[in-house]
C-alpha positions in Angstrom: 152.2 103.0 117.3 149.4 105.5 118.4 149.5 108.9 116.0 147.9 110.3 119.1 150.1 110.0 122.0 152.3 112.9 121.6 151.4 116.4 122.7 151.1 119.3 120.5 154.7 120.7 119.2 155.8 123.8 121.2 155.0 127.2 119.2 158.4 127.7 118.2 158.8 124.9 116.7 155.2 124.3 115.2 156.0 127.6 113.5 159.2 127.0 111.6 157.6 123.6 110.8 155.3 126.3 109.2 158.5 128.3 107.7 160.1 125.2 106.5 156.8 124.4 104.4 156.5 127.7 102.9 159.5 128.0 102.2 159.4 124.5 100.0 156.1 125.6 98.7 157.6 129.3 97.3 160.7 127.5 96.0 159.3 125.0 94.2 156.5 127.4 92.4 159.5 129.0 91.5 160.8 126.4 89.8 158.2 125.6 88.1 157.9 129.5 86.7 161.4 129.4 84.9 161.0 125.5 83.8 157.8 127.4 81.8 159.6 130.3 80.8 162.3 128.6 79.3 165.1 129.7 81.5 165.3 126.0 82.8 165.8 123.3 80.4 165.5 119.9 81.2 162.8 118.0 83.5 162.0 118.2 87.8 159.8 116.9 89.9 158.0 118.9 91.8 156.3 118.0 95.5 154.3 121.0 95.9 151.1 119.6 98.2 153.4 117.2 100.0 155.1 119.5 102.0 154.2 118.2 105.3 155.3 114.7 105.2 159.1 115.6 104.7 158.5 118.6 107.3 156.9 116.6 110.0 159.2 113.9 109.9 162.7 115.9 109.5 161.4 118.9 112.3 162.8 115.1 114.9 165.9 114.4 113.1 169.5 116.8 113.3 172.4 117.0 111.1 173.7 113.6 112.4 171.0 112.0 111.3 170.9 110.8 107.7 167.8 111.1 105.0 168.0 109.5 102.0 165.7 110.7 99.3 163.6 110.3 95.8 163.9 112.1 92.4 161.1 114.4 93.8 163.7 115.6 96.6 163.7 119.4 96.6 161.1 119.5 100.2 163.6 116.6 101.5 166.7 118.4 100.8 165.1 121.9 102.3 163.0 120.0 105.1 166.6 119.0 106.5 168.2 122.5 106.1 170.0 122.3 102.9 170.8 125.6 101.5 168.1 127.1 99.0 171.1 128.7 97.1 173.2 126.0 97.1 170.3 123.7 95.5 169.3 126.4 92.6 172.9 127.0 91.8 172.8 122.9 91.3 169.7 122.9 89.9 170.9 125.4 86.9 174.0 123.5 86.7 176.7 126.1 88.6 180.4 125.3 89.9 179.0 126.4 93.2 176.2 124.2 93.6 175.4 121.6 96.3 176.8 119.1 93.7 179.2 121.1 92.1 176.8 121.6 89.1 177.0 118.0 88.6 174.2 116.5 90.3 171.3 118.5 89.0 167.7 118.2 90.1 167.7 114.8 90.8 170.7 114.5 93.0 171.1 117.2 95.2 173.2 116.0 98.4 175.0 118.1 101.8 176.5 115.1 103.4 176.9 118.2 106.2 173.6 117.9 106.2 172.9 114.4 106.9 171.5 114.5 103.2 172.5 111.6 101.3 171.0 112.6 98.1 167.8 112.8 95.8 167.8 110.0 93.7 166.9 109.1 90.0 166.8 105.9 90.5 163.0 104.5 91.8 163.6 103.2 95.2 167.3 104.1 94.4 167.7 105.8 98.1 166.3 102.5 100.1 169.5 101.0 100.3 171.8 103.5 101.0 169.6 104.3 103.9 170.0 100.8 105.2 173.6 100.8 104.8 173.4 105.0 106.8 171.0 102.9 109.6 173.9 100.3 109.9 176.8 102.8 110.3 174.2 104.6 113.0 174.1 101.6 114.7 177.8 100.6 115.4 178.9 104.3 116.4 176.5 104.1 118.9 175.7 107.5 119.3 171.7 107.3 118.6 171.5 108.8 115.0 168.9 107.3 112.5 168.4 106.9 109.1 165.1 107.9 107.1 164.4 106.4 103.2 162.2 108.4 101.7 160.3 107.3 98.5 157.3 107.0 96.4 154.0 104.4 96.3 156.1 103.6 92.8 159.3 102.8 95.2 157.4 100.9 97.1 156.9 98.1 94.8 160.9 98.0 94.4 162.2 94.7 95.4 164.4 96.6 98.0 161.5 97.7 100.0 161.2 94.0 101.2 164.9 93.3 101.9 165.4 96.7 103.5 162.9 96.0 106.0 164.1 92.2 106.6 167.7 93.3 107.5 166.3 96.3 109.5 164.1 93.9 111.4 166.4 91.1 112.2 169.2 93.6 113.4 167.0 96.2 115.2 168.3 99.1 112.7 167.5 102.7 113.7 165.6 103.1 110.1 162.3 104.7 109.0 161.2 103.8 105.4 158.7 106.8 104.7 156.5 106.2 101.9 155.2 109.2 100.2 151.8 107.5 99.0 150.5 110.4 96.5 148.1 108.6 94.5 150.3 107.9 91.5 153.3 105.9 89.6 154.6 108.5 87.3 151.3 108.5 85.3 149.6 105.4 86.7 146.4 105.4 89.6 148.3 103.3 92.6 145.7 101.4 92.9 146.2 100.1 88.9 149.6 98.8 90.0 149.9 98.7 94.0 147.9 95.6 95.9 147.3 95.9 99.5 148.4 98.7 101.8 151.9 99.6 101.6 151.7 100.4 105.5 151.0 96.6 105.9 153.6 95.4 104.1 155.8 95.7 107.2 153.4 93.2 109.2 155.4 89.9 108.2 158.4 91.0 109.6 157.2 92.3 113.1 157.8 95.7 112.1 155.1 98.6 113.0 153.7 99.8 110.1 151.1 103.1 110.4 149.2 105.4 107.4 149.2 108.7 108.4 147.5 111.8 106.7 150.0 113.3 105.1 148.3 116.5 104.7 148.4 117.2 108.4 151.9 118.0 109.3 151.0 117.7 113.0 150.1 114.1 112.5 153.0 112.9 110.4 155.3 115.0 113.5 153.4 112.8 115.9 153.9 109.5 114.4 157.7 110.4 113.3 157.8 111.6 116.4 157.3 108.0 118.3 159.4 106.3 115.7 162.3 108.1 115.5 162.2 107.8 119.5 161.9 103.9 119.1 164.4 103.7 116.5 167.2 105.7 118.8 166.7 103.6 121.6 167.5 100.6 119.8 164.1 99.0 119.8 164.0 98.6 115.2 162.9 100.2 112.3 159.5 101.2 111.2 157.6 102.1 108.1 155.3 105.5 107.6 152.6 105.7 105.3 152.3 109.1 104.7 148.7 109.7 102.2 148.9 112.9 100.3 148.8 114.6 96.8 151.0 116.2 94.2 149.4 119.3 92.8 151.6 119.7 89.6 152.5 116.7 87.0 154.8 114.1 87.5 157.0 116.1 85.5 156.5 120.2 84.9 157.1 119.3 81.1 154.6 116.1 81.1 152.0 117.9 78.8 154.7 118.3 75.8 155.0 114.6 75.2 151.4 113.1 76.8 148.7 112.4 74.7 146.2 113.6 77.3 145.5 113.5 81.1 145.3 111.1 83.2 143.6 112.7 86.2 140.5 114.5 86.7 140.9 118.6 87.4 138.1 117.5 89.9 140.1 115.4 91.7 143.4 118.0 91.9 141.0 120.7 93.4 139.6 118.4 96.1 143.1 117.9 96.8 144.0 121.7 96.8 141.4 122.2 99.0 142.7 120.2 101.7 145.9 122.3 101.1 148.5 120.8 104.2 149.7 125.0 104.6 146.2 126.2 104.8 145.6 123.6 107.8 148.5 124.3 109.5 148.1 128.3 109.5 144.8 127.7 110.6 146.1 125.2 113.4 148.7 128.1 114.2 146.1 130.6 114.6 143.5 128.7 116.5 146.2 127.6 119.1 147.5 131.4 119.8 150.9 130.3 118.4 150.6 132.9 115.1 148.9 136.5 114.9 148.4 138.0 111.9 151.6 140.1 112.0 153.6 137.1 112.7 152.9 135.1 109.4 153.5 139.0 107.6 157.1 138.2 108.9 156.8 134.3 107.9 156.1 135.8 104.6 158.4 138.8 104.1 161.1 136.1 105.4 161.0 133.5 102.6 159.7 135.7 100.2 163.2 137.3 100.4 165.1 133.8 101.1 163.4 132.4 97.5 164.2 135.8 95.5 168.0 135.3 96.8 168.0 131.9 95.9 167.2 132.3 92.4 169.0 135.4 91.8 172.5 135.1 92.8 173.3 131.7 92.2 172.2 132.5 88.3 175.6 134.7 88.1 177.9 132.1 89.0 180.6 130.5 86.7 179.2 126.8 85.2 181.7 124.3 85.9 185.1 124.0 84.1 185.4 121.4 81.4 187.9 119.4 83.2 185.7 118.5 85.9 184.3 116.1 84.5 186.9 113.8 85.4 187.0 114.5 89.0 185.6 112.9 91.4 185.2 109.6 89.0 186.3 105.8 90.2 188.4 105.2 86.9 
């Protein structure tokens, strides 16, 4: 797989890849304002500075195509047009969110969607991604499946049977690893031998790293495998290198002894900011004045203040609930 041997995206649609990443980016700093204030209680996982990787890849995929996510799934469930409100109605635990309040953070889902839900489980979404790439396969009407997860997920036992099966029965699957330097509060490279990319060598399966910083590139190399994967040719895995900005967790600090990464090393990061590049990219190209991104702007700036205004007045789920939607 060449990361270079698609074109450039057409300006429309480089520039709601743009939207889609802003509009993540807002969201989440949202979230991680009323998790400080106190108006959120309980843990979530941010992805702010690994926008790109779920924006590049889902700008090829529709809402017949499946996803399949991690507990740091906010960018996966917006990169696939879920609904901002639905998810912060969810998020704060109201009857009319994604989940019906019941889900939370972790497991926001829009089967409408194709989104087959964030996950709490490590590597918990690998599977059912398999199983989506399966049922893809025998309808026959070229949909895909795409696991997202973690360098963390990818040291899950799964990883390695998901891309057997795949292989051996030509599955329409991408496993996308989101490589960003840590497991939880562990350097990769402390618990993670080899290249994950490689991994997929052994069973014939193309296996690419990708800067995942560089939306453009990860929508290049998506871009080629979701095409190989429709037309029946296998799966493939992504190794998408990029960086959180915020903690593993927004309320990390109140129960770790001290950090475990360099401020240093964050700004470095910050500085190769995946937004920044794009605008840049946008305006260098002609595809983006100045007035344009005002209206970028203006546009999610007033999506994110609805999302976390009205859902915040809506009822919280009745008591007896709880025992819908249960096996036994």
């Amino acid at each position: 797989m060449n990361a270079m041997s698609s074109p450039d995206p057409d300006p429309a649609v480089a520039l709601e890849m743009f939207q889609r990443m802003l509009l993540i980016r807002r969201m989440e700093e949202r979230l991680g304002e009323v998790v400080t204030t106190g108006e959120l209680p309980g843990p979530v996982h941010l992805c702010i500075g690994q926008e790109a990787v779920s924006v590049g890849v889902c700008a090829h995929l529709d809402d017949a195509d499946w996803i399949a996510s991690t507990h740091r799934g906010h960018g996966h469930f917006l990169a696939k047009g879920g609904d901002p409100e639905k998810m912060i109605a969810e998020i704060f635990g109201r009857e009319t969110g994604i989940c019906g309040g019941k889900g939370g953070s972790m497991h926001v889902a829009d089967f409408s969607r194709g989104i087959l839900g964030a996950n709490g489980i490590v590597g918990g979404g690998i599977g059912i991604a398999v199983g989506a790439a399966l049922a893809a396969q025998l309808d026959g009407q070229g949909r895909v499946a795409v696991a997202f997860f973690g360098d963390g997920g990818a040291n899950q036992g799964v990883i390695m049977e998901a891309i057997n099966l795949a292989a051996i029965w030509k599955l329409p699957l991408l496993l996308v690893c989101e490589n960003n330097g840590f497991s939880e509060f562990s350097p990769t490279s402390t618990v993670t031998a080899g290249e994950i990319a490689k991994r997929a060598e052994p069973f014939g399966v193309p296996g690419i790293v990708v800067d995942g910083n560089d939306v453009l590139a990860v929508w290049r190399v998506a871009g080629e495998a979701v095409r190989r994967a429709r037309s029946g040719a296998g799966p493939a895995v992504i190794e998408a290198r990029t960086y959180r900005w915020r903690g593993h967790v927004e309320t990390e600090k109140s129960f770790l002894s001290g950090p475990y990464r360099e401020d240093d090393e964050i700004r470095q990061w910050q500085a190769r900011d995946p937004l920044a590049a794009m605008e840049r990219w946008l305006v260098s190209a002609g595809a983006m004045d100045p007035s344009a991104l005002d209206r970028i702007r203006a546009t999610v700036a007033a999506t994110v203040d609805s999302a976390y205004t009205r859902p915040l007045s809506d009822a919280y789920p009745a008591g007896e609930s709880a025992f819908q939607h249960m096996f036994a």
